[in-house]
C-alpha positions as CSV (number, residue, x, y, z in Angstrom):
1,X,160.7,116.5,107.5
2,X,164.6,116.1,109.1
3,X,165.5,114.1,111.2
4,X,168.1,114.5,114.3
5,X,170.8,112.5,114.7
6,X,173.1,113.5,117.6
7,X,176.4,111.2,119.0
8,X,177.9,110.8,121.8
9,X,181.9,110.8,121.4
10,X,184.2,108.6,123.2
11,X,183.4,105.3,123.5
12,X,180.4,105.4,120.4
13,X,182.7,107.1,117.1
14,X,185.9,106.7,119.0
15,X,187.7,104.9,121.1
16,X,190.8,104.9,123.7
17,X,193.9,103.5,122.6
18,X,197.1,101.9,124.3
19,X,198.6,103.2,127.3
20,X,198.1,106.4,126.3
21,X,194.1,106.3,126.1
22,X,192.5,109.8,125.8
23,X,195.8,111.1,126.4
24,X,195.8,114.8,125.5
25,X,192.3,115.5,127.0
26,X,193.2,113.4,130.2
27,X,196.4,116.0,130.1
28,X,194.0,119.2,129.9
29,X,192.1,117.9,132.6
30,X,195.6,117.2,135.1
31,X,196.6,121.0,133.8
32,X,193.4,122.3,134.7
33,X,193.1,121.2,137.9
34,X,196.7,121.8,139.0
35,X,196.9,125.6,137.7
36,X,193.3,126.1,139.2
37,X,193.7,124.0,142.7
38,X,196.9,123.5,142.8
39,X,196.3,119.4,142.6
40,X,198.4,116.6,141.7
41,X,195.7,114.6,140.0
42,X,194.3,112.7,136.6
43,X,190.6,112.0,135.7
44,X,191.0,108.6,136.9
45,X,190.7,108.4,140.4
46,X,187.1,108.9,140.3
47,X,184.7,106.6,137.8
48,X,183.8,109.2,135.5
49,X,182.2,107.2,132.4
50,X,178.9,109.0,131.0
51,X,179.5,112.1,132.9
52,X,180.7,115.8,131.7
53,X,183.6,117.2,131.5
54,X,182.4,120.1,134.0
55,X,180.8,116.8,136.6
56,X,184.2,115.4,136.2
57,X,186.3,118.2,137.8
58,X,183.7,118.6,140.3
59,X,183.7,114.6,141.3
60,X,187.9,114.8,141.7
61,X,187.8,118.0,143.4
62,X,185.9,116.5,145.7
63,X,187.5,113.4,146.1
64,X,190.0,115.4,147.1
65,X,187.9,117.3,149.9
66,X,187.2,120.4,147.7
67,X,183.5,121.4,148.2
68,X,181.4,121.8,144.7
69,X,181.0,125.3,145.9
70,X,184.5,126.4,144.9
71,X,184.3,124.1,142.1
72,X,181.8,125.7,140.9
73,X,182.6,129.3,141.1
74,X,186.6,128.6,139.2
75,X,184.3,126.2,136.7
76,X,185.1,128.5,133.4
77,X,188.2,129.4,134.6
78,X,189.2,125.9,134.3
79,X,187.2,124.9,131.4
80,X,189.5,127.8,129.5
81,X,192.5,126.8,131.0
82,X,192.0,123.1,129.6
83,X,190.8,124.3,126.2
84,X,193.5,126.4,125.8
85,X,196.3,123.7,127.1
86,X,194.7,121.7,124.3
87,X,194.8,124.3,121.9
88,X,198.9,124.7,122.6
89,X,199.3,120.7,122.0
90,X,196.9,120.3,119.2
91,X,199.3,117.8,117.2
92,X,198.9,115.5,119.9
93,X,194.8,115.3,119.8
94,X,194.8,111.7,117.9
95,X,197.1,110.4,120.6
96,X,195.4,107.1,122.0
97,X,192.1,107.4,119.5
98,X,190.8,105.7,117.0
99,X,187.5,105.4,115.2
100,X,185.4,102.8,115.6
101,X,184.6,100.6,113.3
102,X,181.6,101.8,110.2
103,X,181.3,105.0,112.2
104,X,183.1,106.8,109.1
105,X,180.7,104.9,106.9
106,X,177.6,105.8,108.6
107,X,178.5,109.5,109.0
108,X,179.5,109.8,105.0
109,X,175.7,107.7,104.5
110,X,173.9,110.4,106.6
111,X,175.9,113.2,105.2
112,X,174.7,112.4,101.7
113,X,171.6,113.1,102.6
114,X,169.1,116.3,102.8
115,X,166.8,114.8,105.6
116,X,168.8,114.5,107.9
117,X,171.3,116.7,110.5
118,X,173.5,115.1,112.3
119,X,175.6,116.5,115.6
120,X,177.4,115.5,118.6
121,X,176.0,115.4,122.0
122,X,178.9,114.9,124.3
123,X,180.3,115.7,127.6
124,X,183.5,117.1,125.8
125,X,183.8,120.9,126.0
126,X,182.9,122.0,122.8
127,X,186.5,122.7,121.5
128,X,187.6,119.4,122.5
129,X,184.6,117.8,121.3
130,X,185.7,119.1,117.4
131,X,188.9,118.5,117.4
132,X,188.9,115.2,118.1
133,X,187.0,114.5,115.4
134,X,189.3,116.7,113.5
135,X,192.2,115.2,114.4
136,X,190.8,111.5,113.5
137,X,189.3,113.2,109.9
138,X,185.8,113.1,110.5
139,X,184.7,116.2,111.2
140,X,183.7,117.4,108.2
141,X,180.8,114.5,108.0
142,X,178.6,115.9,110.1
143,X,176.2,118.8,109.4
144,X,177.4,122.5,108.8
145,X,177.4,124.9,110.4
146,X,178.2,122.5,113.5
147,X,176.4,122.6,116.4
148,X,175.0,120.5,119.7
149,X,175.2,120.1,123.4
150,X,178.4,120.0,125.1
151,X,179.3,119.8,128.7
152,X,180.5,123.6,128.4
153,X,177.1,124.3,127.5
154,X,175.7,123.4,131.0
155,X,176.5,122.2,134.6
156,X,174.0,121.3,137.4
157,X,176.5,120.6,139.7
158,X,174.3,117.4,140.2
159,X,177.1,114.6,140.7
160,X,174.1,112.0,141.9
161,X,172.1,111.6,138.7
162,X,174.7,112.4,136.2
163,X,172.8,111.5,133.2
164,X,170.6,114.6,134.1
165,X,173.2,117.2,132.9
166,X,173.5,114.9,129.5
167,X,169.8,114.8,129.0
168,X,169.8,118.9,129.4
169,X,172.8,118.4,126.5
170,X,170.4,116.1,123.9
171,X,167.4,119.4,124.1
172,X,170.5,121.8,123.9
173,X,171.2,120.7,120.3
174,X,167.9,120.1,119.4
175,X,167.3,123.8,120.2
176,X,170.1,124.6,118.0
177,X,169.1,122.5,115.4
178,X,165.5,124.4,115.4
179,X,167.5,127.8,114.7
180,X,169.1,126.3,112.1
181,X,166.5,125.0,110.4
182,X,163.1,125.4,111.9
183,X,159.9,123.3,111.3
184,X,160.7,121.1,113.6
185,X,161.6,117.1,113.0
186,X,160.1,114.0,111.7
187,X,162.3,112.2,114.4
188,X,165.3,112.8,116.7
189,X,168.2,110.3,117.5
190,X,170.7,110.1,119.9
191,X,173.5,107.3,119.7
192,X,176.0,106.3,122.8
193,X,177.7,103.7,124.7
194,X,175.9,104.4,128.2
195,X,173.4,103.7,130.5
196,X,173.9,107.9,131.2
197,X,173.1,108.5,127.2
198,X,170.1,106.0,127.0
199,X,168.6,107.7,130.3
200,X,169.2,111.3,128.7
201,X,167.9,110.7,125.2
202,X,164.8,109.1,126.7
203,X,164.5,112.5,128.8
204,X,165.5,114.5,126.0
205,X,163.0,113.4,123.6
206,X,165.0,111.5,121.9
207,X,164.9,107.7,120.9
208,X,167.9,106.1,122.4
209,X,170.3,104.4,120.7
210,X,173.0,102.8,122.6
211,X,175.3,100.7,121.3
212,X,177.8,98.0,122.9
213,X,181.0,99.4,121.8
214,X,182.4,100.8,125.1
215,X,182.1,99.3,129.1
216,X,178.6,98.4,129.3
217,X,176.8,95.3,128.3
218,X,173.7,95.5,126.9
219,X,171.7,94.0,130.4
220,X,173.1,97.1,131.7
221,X,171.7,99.4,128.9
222,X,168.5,97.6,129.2
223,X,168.1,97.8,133.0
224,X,167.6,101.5,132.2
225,X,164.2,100.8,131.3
226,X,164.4,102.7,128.6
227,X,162.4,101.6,125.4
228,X,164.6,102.4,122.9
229,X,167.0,100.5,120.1
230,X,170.6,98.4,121.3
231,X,172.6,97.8,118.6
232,X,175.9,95.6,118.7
233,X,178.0,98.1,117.1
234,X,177.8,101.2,114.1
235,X,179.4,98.6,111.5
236,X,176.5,97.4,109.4
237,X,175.5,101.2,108.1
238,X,172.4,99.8,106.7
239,X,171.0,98.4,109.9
240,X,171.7,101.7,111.7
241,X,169.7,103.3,109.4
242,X,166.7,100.9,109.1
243,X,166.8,101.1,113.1
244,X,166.8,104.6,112.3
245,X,163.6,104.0,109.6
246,X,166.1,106.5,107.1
247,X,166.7,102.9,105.0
C-alpha cells in the first residue's frame, strides 16, 4: 500500500532570506489588501506563523478595525487579486528563498519510489504554493498530477484556533490523494515547522512530523501533546525515512 507524505512550505522545504524574506508573496499580500481595502499595510504587523493565507488577511484586516465579516465576503476577490499580482512578477518568486538543507535529497529519494505520494499541505494559495517551488527547481519532485490542501481550499474564519483551518488542509489532500489513487494508505505523513502543523496532522490523521528548522524549539512542538516524530532537520534523508518506516 502508499503511503502519504504531505509538507508544509515555508519554514520546512524553504526558508526566508535577507531583508527581502518572502518578498514577492509578502508584496501580493500588501497589493491585495490595498486594492481590496484600500490599506497601507504588510503581513507583518500581526504574528502570522502557522496560519493561512486567507487567516492572515482576516487577522490584519482586523487589526486594522475591519470586521471578519467584510473580510470574508471580498475573501476570493483578494485571494485573485494576490495570485494574479504574483503571476505579473513571476521572475521575482525566488526573491528571499532558499531550500533547506536535504530537502531536495529527500524529495528526489521519495520520488524514486512507487509507494509513496508526496504533496504539499500549506497555507499558500495554491498558485503560490507551486511556484515557489518552481521557482527554487523542486517542483517537479513531488507526485504528478500535483495536488493537496492549500489555504485557498478552505477558510473558517476561525482566527482563535488557527491550526484548525490547517488540520481541514492535511484531510483535503488526503481526499485528493484517494481520487487519485484509491485503496486507501498504509500510512499518511505530514512534515512542518509548527506547533499549528503538529496539532493539524494529529487531527488530520496524520502522524506529525515537525521539524526544528523554522521559530519553534522543539519544547514548544512537544508541549502540543501530540505523539508524533521531531526531527532536527530534513538533512539526514535516511533518518527521515526510517522515521517514516519507508527505510
Amino acid at each position: 500500500m502508499t503511503t502519504l507524505v504531505s509538507f508544509d512550505v515555508d519554514g520546512t522545504l524553504i526558508t526566508s532570506t535577507s531583508k527581502k524574506s518572502n518578498f514577492l508573496h509578502k508584496m501580493a499580500f500588501a497589493h491585495g489588501l490595498r486594492v481590496c481595502f484600500d490599506l497601507d499595510t504588510n503581513v507583518d504587523v500581526i504574528k502570522h506563523h502557522g496560519m493561512t493565507d486567507p487567516l492572515i488577511l482576516l487577522g490584519v484586516l482586523e487589526h486594522h478595525g475591519i470586521s471578519k465579516d467584510k473580510g470574508m465576503e471580498k475573501m476570493k476577490e483578494m485571494e485573485q487579486v494576490m495570485v494574479t499580482y504574483y503571476k505579473e512578477h513571476l521572475n521575482e518568486a525566488g526573491v528571499g528563498l532558499e531550500i533547506l538543507p536535504g530537502v531536495k535529497s529527500l524529495l528526489e529519494a521519495l520520488k524514486g519510489r512507487g509507494d509513496v505520494m508526496t504533496c504539499l499541505v500549506t497555507g499558500n494559495l495554491t498558485y503560490i504554493g507551486w511556484a515557489k517551488m518552481e521557482a527554487l527547481g523542486i517542483k517537479q519532485l513531488f507526485t504528478e498530477p500535483y495536488f493537496g490542501g492549500f489555504g485557498s481550499d478552505f477558510c473558517s474564519g476561525n482566527l482563535t484556533d488557527t491550526w484548525k483551518d490547517r488540520a481541514e488542509l492535511v484531510r483535503i489532500a488526503a481526499k485528493k490523494a484517494s481520487e487519485i489513487q484509491p485503496g486507501g494508505f498504509k500510512a499518511k505523513f505530514h512534515v512542518g515547522d509548527t506547533p499549528m502543523d503538529v496539532l493539524a496532522a494529529d487531527s488530520g490523521d496524520a502522524t506529525a512530523v515537525g521539524v526544528l528548522t523554522g521559530i519553534y524549539t522543539q519544547d514548544e512542538l512537544e508541549k502540543t501533546g501530540v505523539d508524533g516524530i521531531i526531527l532536527k532537520n530534513l538533512e539526514d534523508t535516511s533518518a527521515v525515512l526510517k522515521a517514516m518506516s519507508l527505510s
